[in-house]
Phi, psi and omega in degrees: 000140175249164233284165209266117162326135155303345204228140181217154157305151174232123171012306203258010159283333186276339164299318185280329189271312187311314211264358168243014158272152178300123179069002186297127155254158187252134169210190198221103181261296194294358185114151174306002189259004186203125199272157166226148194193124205255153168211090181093026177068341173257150185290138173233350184215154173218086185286117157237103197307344191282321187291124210256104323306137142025160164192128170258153178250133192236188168221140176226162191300144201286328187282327151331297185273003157259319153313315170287334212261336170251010149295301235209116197302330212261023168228116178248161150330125201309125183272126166061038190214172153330107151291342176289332195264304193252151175240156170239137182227147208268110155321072169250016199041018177274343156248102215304133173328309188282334166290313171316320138320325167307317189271341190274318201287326171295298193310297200318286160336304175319301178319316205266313163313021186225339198291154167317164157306302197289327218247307167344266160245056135269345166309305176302336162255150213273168197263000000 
C-alpha cells in the first residue's frame, strides 16, 4: 500500500467550498462537535472534525456508493445513516481532493434534486 499523503483535505476547506453553493446553511443540530450544512432545510454533508481522521458523511446515488466504497478504503457506509443512501468518508489523504469536491458536489445536487420545484429555482436564480 502506498504511504499516505502529507497533505488530506481538511474539513473547514470542505466546508468553505460547500458554503459557497447556493442556499447552503451550517447549523449544529447534533451539538457543537459536529457541523451540518443544509440546502433547502435538508442535509447533505455531516462533518465530524472529532473523528481520527476527519470525516464527512455525504449522500449519494446507491450504484455511486458502492462504487465508490470499492474504489477507495477510506470511504463506508454512511455511520448511523441510510448506508444505501449516505457514504462516510475518512479525510485520510488516500483520496484526491478534487474527487472529494466531487463528492461534496454530488450530495449536494442529489439533496437539491429532491428539494420542491419553487425551492429549485429559487436556488437557481441569482439573488
Amino acid at each position: 500500500m502506498s504511504q499516505l499523503s502529507a497533505h488530506s483535505m481538511r474539513l473547514e476547506a470542505i466546508s468553505d467550498f460547500a458554503s459557497a453553493m447556493a442556499g447552503v446553511v451550517e447549523e449544529q443540530p447534533f451539538g457543537p462537535s459536529v457541523d451540518v450544512l443544509k440546502v433547502g432545510g435538508k442535509i447533505f454533508a455531516i462533518l465530524s472534525p472529532e473523528s481520527s481522521p476527519e470525516a464527512i458523511s455525504l449522500k449519494c446515488d446507491p450504484d455511486l456508493a458502492i462504487e465508490l466504497r470499492l474504489r477507495y478504503a477510506a470511504v463506508i457506509p454512511g455511520y448511523h445513516l441510510n448506508k444505501r443512501l449516505w457514504n462516510t468518508v475518512h479525510l485520510d489523504g488516500t483520496i484526491p481532493d478534487d474527487e472529494i469536491l466531487q463528492m461534496v458536489t454530488h450530495s449536494y445536487d442529489q439533496v437539491v434534486a429532491g428539494l420542491p420545484k419553487s425551492v429549485r429555482q429559487r436556488l437557481a436564480s441569482p439573488n
